[in-house]
Backbone as JSON, one array per atom type, in Angstrom:
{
  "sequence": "XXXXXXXXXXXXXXXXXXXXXXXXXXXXXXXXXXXXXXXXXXXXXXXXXXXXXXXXXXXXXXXXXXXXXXXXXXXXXXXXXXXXXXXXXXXXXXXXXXXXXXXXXXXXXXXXXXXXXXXXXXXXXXXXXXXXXXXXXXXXXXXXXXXXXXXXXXXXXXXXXXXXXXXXXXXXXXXXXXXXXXXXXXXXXXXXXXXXXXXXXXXXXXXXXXXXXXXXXXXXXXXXXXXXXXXXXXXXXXXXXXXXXXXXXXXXXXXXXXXXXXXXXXXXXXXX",
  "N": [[21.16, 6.28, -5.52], [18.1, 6.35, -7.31], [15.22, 5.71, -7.04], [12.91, 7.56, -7.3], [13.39, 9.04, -9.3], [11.65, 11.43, -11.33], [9.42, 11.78, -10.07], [6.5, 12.87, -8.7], [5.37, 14.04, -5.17], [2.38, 14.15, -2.6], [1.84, 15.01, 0.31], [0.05, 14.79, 3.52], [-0.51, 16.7, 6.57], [2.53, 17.19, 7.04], [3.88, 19.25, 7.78], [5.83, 19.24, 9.76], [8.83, 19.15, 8.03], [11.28, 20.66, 8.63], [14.28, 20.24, 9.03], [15.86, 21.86, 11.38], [14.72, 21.39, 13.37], [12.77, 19.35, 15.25], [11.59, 16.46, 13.53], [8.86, 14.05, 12.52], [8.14, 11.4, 10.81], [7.34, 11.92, 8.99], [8.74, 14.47, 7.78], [11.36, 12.77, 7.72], [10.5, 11.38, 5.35], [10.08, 13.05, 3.28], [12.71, 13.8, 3.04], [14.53, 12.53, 2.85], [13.22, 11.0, 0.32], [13.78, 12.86, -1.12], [16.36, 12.39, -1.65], [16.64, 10.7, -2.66], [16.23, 11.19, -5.58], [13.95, 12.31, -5.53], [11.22, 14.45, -7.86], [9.7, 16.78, -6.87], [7.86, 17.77, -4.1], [4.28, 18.37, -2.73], [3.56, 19.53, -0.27], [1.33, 19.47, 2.46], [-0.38, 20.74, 5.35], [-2.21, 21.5, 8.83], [-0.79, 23.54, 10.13], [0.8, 26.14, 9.39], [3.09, 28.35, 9.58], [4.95, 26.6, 10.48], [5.25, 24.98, 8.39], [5.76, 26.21, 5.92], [8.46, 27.37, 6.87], [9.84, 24.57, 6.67], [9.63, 24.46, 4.16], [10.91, 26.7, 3.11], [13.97, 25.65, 4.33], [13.84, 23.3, 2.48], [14.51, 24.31, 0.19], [16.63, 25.93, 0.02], [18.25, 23.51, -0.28], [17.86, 23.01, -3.12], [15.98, 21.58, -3.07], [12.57, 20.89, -5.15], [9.34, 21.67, -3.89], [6.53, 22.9, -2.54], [4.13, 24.51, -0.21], [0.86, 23.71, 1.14], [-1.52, 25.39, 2.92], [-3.93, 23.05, 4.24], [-6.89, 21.79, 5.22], [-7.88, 18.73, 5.32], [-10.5, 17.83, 5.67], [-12.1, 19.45, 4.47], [-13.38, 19.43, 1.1], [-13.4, 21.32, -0.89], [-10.65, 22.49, -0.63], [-8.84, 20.62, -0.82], [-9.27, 20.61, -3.83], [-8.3, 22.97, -4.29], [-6.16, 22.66, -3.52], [-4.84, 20.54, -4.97], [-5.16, 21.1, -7.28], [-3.54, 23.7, -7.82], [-0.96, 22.11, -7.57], [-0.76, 19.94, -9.91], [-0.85, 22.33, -11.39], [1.55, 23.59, -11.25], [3.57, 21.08, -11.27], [2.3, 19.05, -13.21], [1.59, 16.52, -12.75], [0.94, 13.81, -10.28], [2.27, 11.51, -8.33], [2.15, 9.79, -6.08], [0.63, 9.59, -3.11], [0.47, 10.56, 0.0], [-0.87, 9.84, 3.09], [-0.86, 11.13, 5.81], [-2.41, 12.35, 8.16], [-3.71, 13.02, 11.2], [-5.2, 13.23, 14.01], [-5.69, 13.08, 17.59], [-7.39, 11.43, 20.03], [-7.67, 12.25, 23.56], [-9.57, 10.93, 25.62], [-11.46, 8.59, 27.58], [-14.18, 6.49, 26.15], [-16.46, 6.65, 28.2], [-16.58, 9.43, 28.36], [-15.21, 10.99, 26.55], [-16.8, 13.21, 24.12], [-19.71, 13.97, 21.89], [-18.58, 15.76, 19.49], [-15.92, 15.9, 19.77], [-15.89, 13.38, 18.76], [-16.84, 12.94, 16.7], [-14.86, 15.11, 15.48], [-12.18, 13.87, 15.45], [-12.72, 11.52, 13.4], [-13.09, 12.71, 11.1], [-11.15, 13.8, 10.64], [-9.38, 11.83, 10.53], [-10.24, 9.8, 8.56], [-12.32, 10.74, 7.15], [-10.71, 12.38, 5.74], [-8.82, 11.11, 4.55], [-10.26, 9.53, 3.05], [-11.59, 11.82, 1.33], [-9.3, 12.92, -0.05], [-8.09, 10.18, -1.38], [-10.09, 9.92, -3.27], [-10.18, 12.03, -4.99], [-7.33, 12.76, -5.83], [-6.88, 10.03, -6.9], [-7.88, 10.12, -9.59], [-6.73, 12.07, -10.77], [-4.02, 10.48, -10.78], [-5.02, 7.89, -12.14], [-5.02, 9.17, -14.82], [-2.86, 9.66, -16.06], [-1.34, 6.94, -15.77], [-1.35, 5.87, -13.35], [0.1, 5.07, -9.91], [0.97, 5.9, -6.42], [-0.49, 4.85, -3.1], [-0.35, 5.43, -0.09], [-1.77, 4.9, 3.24], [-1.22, 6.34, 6.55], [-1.63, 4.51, 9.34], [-1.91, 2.79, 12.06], [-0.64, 0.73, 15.19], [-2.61, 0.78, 16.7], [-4.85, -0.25, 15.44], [-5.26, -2.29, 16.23], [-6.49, -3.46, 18.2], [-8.34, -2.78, 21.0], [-8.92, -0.06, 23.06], [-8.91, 0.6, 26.5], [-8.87, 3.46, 27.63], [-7.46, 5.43, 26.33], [-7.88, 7.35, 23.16], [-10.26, 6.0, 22.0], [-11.64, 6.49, 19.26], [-9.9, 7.39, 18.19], [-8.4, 4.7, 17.08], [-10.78, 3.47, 16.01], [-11.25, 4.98, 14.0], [-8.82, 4.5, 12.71], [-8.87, 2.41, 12.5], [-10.53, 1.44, 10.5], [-9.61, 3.01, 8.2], [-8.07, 0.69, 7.56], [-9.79, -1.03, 6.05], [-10.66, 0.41, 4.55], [-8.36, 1.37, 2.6], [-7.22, -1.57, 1.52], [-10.21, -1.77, 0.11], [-9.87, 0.63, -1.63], [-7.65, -0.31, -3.09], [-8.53, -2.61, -4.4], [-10.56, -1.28, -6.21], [-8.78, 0.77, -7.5], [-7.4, -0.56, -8.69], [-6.93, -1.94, -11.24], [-6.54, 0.71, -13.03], [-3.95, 0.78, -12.5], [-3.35, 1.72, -10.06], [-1.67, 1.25, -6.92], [-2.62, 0.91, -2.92], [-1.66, 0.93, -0.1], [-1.19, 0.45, 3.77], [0.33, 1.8, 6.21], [1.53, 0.59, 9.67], [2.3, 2.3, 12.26], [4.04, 1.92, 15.43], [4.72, 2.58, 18.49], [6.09, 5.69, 18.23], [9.06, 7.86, 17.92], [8.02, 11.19, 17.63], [6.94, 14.65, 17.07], [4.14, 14.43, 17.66], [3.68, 12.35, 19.63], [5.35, 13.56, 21.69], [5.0, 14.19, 23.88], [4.24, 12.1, 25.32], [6.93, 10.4, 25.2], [8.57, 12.07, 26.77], [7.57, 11.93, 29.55], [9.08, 9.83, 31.89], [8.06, 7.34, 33.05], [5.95, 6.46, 30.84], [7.39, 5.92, 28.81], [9.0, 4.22, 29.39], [7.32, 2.15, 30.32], [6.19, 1.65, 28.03], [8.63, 0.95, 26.38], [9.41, -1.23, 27.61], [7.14, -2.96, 26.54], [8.44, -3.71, 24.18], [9.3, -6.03, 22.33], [11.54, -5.31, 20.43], [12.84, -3.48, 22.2], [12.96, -0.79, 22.21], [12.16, 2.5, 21.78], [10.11, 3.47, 18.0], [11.55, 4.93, 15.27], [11.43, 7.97, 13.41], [12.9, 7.65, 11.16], [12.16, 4.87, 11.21], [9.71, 4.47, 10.09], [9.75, 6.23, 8.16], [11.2, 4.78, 6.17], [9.69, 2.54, 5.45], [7.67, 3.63, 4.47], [8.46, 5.01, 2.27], [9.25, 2.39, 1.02], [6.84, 1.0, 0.26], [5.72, 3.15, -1.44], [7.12, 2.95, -3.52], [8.85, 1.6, -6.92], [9.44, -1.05, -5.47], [7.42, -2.09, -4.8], [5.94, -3.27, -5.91], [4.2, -4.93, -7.07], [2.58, -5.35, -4.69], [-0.08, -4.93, -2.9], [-2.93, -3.47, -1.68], [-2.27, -4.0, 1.62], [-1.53, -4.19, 4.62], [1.13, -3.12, 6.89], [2.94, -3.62, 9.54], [4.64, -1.69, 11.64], [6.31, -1.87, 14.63], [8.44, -2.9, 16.54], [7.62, -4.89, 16.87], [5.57, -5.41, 18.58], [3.12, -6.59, 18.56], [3.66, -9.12, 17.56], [2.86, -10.63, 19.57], [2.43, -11.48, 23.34], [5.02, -10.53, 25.28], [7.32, -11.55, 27.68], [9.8, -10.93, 29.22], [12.02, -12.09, 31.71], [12.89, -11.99, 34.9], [15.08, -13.15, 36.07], [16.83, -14.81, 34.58], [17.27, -18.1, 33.29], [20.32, -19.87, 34.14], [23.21, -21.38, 32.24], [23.6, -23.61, 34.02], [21.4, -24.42, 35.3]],
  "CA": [[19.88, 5.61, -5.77], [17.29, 7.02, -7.7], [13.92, 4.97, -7.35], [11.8, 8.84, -7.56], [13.35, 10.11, -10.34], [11.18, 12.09, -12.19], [8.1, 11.56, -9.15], [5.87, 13.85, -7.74], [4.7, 13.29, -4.51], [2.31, 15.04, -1.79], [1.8, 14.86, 1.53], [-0.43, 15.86, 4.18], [0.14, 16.44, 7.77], [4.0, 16.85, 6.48], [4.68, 20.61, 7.74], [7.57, 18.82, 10.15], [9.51, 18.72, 7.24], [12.17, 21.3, 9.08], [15.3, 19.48, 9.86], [16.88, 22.82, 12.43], [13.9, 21.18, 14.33], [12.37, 18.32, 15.5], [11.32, 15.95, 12.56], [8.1, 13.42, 12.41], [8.66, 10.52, 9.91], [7.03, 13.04, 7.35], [9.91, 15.06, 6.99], [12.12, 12.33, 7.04], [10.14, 10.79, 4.46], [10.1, 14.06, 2.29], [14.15, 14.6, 3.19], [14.74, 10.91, 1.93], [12.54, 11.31, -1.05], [14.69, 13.92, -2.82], [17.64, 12.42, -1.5], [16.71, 9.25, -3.83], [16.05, 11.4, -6.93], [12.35, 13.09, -6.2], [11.63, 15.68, -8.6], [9.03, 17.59, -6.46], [7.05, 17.06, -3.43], [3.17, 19.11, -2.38], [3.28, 19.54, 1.42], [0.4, 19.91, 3.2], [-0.57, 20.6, 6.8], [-2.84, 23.36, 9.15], [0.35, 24.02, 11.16], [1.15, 27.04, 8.14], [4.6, 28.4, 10.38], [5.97, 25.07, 10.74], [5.52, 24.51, 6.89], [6.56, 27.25, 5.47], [9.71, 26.96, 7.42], [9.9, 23.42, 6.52], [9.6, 25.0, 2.67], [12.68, 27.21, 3.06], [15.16, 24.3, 4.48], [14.39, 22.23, 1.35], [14.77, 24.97, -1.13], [18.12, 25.8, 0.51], [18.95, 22.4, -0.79], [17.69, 22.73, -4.04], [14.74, 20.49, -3.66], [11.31, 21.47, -5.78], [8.32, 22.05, -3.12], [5.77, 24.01, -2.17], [3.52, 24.25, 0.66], [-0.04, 24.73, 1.35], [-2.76, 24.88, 4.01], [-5.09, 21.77, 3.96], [-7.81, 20.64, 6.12], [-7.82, 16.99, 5.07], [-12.2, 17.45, 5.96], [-12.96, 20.11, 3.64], [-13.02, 18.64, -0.43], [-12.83, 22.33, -1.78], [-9.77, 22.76, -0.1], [-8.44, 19.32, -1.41], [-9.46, 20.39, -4.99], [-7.55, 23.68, -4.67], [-4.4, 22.21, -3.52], [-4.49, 19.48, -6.36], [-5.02, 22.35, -8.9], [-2.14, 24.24, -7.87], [0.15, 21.16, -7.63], [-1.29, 20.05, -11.31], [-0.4, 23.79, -12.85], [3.26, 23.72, -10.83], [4.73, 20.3, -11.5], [2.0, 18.6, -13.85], [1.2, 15.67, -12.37], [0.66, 13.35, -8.46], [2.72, 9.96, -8.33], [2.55, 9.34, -4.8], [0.03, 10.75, -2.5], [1.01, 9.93, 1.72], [-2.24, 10.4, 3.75], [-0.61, 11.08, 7.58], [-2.9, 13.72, 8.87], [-4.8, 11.98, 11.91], [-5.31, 13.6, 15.56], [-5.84, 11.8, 18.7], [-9.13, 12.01, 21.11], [-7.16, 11.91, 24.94], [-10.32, 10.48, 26.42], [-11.96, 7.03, 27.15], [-15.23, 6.6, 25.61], [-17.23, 7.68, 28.9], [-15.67, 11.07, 28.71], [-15.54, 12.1, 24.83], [-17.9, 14.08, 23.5], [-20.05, 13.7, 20.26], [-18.01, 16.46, 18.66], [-14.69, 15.55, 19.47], [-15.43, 11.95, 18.64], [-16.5, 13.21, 14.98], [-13.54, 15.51, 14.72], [-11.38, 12.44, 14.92], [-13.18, 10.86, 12.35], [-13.29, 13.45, 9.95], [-9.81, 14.2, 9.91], [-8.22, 10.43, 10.18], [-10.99, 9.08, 7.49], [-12.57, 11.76, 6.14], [-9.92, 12.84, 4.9], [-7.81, 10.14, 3.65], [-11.7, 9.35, 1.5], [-11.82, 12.41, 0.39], [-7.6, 13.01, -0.74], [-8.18, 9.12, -2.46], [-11.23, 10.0, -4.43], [-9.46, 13.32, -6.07], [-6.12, 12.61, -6.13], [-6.83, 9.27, -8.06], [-8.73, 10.92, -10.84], [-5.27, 12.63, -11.85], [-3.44, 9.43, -11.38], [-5.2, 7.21, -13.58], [-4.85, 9.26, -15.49], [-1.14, 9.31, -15.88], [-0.76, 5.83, -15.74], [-1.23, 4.88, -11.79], [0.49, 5.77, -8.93], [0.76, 4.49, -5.02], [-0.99, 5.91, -2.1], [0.54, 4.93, 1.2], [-1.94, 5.41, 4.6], [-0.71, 5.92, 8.0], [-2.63, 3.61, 9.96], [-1.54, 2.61, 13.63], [-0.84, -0.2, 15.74], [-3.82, 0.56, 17.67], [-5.87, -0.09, 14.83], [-5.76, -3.82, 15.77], [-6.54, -3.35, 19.53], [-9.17, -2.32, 21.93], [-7.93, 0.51, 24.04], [-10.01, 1.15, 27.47], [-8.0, 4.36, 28.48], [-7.93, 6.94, 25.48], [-8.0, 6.69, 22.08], [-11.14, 4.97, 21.1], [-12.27, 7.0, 18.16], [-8.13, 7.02, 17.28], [-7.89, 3.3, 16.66], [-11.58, 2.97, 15.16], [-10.66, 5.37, 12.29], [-7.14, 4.0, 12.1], [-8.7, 0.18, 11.87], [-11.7, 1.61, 9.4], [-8.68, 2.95, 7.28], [-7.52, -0.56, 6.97], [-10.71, -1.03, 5.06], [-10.78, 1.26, 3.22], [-7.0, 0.86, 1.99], [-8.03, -2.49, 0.55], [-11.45, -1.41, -0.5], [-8.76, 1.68, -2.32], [-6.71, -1.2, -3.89], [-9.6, -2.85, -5.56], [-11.24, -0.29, -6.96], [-8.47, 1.38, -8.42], [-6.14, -1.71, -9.25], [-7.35, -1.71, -12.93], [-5.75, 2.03, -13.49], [-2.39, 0.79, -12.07], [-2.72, 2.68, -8.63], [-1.29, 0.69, -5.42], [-2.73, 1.41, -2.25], [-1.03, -0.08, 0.97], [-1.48, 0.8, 4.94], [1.55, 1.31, 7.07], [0.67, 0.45, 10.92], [3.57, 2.68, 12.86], [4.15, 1.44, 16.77], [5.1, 3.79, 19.11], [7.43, 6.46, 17.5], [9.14, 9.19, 18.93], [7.69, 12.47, 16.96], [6.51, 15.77, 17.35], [2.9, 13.98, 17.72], [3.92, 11.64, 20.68], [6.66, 13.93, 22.14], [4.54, 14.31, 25.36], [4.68, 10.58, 25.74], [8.09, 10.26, 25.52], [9.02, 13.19, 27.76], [6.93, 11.07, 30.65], [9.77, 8.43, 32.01], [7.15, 6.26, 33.09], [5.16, 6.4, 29.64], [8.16, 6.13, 27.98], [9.65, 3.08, 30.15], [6.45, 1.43, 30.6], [6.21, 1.09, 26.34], [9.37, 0.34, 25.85], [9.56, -2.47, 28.16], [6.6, -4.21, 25.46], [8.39, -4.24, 22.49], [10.45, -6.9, 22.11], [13.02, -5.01, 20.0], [13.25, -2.94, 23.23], [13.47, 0.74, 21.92], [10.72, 3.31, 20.27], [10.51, 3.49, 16.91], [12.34, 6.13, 15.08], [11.01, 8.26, 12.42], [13.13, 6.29, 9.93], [11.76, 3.85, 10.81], [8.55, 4.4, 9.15], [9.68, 6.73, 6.29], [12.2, 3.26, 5.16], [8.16, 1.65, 4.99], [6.82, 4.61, 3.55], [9.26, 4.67, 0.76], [9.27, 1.14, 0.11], [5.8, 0.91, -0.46], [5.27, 3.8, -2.76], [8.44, 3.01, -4.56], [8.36, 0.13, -7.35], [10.53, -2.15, -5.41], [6.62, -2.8, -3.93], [5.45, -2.8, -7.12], [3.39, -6.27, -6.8], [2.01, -5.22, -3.41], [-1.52, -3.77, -2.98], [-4.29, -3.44, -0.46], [-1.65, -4.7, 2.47], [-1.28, -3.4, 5.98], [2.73, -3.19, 6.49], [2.93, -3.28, 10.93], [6.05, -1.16, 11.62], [5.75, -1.69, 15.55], [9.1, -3.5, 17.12], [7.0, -6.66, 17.45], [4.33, -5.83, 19.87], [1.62, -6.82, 18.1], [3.36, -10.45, 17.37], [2.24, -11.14, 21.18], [2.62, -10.91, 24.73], [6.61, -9.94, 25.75], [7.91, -12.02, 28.65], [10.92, -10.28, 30.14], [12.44, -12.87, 32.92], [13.89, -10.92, 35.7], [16.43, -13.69, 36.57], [17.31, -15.62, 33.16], [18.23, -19.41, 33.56], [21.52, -19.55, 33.97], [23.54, -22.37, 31.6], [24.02, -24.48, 35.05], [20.5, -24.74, 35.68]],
  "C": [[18.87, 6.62, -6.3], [15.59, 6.79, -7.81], [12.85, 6.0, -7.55], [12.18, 9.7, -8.35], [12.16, 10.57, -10.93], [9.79, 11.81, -11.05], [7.52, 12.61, -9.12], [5.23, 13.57, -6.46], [3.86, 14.28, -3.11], [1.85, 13.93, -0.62], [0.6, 15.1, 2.42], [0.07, 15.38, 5.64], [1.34, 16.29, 7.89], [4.28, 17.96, 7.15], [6.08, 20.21, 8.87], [8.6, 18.54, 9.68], [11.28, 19.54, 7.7], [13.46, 21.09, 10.11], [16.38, 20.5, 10.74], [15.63, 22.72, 13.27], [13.23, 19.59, 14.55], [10.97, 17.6, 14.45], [10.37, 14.81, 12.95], [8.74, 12.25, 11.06], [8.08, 11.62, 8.39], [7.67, 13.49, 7.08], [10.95, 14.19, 7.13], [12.28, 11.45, 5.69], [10.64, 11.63, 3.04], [11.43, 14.05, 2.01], [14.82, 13.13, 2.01], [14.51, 10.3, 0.47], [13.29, 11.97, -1.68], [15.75, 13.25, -3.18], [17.74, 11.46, -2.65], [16.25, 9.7, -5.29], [14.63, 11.71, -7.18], [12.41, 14.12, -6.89], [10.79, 16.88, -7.71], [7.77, 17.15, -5.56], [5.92, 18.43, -2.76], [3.53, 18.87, -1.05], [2.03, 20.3, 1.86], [-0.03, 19.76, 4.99], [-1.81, 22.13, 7.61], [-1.43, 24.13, 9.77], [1.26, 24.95, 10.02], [2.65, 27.46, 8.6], [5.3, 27.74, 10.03], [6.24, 24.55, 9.22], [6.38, 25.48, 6.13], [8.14, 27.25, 5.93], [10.22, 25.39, 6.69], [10.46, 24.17, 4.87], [11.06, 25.54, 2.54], [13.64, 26.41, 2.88], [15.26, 24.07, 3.13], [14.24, 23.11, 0.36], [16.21, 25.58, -1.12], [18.86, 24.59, -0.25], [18.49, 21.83, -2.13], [16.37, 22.02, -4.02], [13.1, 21.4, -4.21], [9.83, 20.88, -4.47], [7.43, 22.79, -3.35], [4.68, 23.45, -0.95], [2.2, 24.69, 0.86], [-0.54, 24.43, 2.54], [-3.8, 23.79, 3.78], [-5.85, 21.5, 5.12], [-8.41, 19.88, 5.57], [-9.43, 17.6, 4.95], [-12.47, 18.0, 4.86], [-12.46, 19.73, 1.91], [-13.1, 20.17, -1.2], [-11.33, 22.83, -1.16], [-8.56, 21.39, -0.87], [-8.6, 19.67, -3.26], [-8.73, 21.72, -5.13], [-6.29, 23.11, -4.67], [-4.02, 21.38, -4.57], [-4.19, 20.39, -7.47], [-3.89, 22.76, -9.04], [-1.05, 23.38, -8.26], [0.49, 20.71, -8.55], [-0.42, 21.19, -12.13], [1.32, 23.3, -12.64], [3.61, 22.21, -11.34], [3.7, 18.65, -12.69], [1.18, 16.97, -13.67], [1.4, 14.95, -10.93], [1.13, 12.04, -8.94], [2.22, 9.59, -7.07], [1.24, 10.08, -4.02], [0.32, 9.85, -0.73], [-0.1, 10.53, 2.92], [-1.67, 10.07, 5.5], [-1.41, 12.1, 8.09], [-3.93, 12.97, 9.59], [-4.55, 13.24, 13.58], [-5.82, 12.51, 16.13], [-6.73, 12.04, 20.03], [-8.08, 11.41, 22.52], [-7.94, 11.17, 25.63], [-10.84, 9.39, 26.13], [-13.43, 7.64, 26.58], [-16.79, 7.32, 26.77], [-17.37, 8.93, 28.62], [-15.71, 11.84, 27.27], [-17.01, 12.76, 24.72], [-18.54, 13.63, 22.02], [-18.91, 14.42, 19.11], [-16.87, 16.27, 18.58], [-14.66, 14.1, 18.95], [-15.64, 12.31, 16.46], [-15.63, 13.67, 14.37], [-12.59, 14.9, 14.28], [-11.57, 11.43, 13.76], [-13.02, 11.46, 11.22], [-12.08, 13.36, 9.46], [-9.48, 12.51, 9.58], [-8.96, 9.22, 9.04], [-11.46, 9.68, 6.75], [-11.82, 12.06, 5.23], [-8.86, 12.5, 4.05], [-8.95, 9.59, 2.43], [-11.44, 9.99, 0.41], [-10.4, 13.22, -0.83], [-7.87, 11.52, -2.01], [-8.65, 9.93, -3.76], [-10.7, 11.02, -5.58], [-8.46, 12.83, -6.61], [-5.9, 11.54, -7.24], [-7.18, 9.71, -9.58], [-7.55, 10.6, -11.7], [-4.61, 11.85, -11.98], [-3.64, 8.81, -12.6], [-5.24, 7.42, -14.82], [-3.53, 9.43, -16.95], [-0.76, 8.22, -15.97], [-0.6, 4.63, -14.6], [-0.51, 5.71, -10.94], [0.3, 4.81, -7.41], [0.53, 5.43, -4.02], [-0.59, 4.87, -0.68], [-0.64, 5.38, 2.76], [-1.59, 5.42, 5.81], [-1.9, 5.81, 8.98], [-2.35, 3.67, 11.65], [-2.01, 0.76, 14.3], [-1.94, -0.25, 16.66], [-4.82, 0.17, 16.97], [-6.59, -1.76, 15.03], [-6.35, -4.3, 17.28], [-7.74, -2.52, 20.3], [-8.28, -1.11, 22.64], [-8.83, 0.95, 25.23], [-9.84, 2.57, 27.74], [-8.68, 5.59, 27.59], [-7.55, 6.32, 24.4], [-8.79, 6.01, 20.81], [-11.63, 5.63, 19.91], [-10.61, 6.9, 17.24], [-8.29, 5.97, 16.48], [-9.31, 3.18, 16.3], [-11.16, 3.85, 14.02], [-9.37, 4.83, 12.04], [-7.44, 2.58, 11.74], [-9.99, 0.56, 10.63], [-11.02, 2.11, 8.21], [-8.22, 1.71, 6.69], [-7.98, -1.1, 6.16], [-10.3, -1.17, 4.24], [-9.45, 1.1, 2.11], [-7.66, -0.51, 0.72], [-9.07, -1.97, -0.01], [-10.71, -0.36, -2.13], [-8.25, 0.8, -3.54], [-7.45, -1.71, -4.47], [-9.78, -2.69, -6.22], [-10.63, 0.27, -7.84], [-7.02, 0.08, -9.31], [-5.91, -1.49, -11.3], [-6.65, -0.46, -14.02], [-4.72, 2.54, -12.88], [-2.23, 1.51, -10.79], [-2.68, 1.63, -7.34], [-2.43, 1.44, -4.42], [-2.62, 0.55, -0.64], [-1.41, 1.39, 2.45], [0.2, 0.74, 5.72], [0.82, 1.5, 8.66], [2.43, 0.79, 11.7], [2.77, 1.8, 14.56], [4.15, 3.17, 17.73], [6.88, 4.28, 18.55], [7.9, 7.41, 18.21], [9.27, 10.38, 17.65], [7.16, 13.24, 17.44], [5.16, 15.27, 17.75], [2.77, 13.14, 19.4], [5.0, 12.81, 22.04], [6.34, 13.8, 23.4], [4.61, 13.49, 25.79], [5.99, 10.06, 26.44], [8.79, 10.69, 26.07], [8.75, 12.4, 29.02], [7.86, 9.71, 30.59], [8.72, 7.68, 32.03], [6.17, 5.88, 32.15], [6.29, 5.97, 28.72], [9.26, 4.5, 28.44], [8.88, 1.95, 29.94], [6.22, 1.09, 28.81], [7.56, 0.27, 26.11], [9.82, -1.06, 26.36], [8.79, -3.56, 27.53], [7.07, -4.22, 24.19], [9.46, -4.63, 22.83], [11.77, -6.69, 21.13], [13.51, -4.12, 21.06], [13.54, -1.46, 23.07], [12.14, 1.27, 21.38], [10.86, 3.45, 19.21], [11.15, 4.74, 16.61], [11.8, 6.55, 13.85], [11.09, 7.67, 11.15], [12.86, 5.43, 9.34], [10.67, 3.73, 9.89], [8.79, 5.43, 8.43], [10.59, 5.64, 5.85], [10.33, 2.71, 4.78], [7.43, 2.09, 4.28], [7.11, 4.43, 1.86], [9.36, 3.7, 0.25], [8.01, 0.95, -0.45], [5.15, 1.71, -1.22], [6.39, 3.46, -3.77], [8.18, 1.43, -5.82], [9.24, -1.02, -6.43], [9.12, -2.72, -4.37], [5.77, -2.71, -4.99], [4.09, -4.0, -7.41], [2.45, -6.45, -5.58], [0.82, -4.58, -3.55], [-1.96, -4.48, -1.81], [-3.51, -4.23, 0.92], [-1.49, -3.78, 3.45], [-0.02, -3.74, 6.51], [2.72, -2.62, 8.35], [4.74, -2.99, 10.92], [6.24, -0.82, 13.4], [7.05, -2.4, 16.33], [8.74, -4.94, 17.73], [5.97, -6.57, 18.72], [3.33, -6.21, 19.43], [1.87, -8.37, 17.82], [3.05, -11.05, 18.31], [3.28, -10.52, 22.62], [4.32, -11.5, 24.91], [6.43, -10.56, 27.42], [9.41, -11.67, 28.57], [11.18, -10.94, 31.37], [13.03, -12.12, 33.71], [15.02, -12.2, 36.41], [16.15, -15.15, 35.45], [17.73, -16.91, 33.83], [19.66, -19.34, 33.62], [22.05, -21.34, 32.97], [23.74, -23.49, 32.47], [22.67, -25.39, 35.79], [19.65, -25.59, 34.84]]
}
C-alpha cells in the first residue's frame, strides 16, 4: 500500500517514535506512515533524548526524518522548524498536532499558571502550528491536519483535568473553525477524540490495577485502547481515502461516550 507516497509529514509531541521502547500512537503513526510509502516525516517534541533516539531507529530502516526541539507555545520556534523542514524535503503534506499535557488537579487546587500552561501548549499551540504550517500548504495545493483531541473533551470532569478537557473541547472548535477557513486552498482539517489508551502519557494509569480495572470495566468493547488504535484514525484521516471529510471530530474511545455501560452480574439465563 502506498497512500503517502511522495508525502511529507510532521509531527509534534512524536519523540516516542523509538520502537526498542515503549511507543505512543505517534510513533506508531510515524512507523506506519513509511511503512505505506511516506517519503519523509519532521518530528517534533521537548523530550530531545527520546527523539533523537527515535531518529536513529528509523534511519536504520531507511526512512527520511529528522528531528527537532519544539515548544508548540513559542511561534519563533515553530517558524524555525518549518524552515528547516522546507530547505530538507521542500514541502508539509500532513501536519499531526499531539503535543498536549495534563493539569493532575481539580479546579479548587490548580493554580493560575499551571492552568495557562495547559492552555498554551494543548491550544496555543495547535493555533499557532495551523496558522504557519498552512501558509506552505496552500501553497502546494492543500494538505490535511489531523488534531488530537480527547474523549474528555465532551465531558465535565470534577476530579482532575479541567483545563485538559477545556482545551481539548476548545480544539474541537477550532478544528472546524480550521476547516472553513482553509477549505478553499484544499486543506482538510479533522479532530481525532482518543479514549483511554495505553501510552507513555497514561502509563501511570495503567500501572494502577484499580485505575486500570475501574476504566476498563466502562468501555463496552472491554479493553484500553491501543496505540494502533488511533494511528489506523490518524492515517485515515490525513490520507485521501478521507478525502471528502473536513472539520469532523472522529471519537476513537471503545464506545464510552455512546452511553452508560450496564454490565449484569448474573445474565438471564435462556430458561428464564
Amino acid at each position: 500500500m502506498n497512500r503517502f507516497k511522495d508525502k511529507v509529514i510532521m509531527l509534534t509531541g512524536a519523540a516516542a517514535c523509538n520502537p526498542k521502547k515503549q511507543m505512543g500512537f505517534a510513533g506508531e503513526t510515524v512507523w506506519r506512515y513509511f511503512r505505506e510509502g511516506g517519503s519523509a516525516a519532521i518530528i517534533t517534541d521537548v523530550q530531545d533524548i527520546l527523539g533523537e533516539e527515535s531518529i536513529i531507529e528509523l534511519s536504520k530502516s531507511g526512512y527520511n526524518s529528522f528531528y527537532s526541539h519544539l515548544d508548540v507555545t513559542k511561534e519563533e520556534e515553530w517558524e524555525e522548524v518549518i524552515s528547516v523542514g522546507l530547505r530538507k524535503f521542500g514541502k508539509i503534506d500532513y501536519l499531526v498536532n499531539i503535543a498536549g499535557i495534563l493539569d493532575p488537579k481539580p479546579i479548587s487546587e490548580i493554580d493560575t499558571e499551571d492552568w495557562q500552561n495547559v492552555i498554551n501548549v494543548s491550544l496555543r499551540g495547535v493555533f499557532l502550528g495551523t496558522k504557519i504550517v498552512s501558509k506552505f500548504m496552500g501553497k502546494n495545493g492543500g494538505g490535511s491536519i489531523v488534531n488530537i483531541s480527547s474523549m474528555g473533551a465532551l465531558n465535565g470532569s470534577g476530579t482532575y483535568g479541567s483545563a485538559y478537557g477545556a482545551s481539548r473541547s476548545a480544539l474541537l472548535h477550532f478544528t472546524k473553525s480550521t476547516a472553513l477557513h482553509y477549505a478553499d486552498k484544499g486543506i482538510r482539517a479533522n479532530a481525532i477524540l482518543p479514549g483511554w489508551t495505553r501510552t507513555p502519557f497514561t502509563e501511570y494509569l495503567y500501572n494502577d490495577k484499580v485505575q486500570r480495572d475501574y476504566r476498563s470495566n466502562k468501555v463496552p468493547l472491554g479493553r484500553w485502547g491501543r496505540p494502533s488504535d488511533i494511528a489506523s484514525a490518524i492515517l485515515f484521516m490525513l490520507s485521501d481515502d478521507a478525502s471528502y471529510i473536513t472539520g469532523s471530530s472522529l471519537l476513537v474511545d471503545g464506545g464510552v461516550m455512546a452511553g452508560e455501560l450496564s454490565r449484569p452480574t448474573n445474565p438471564l439465563s435462556d430458561t428464564d
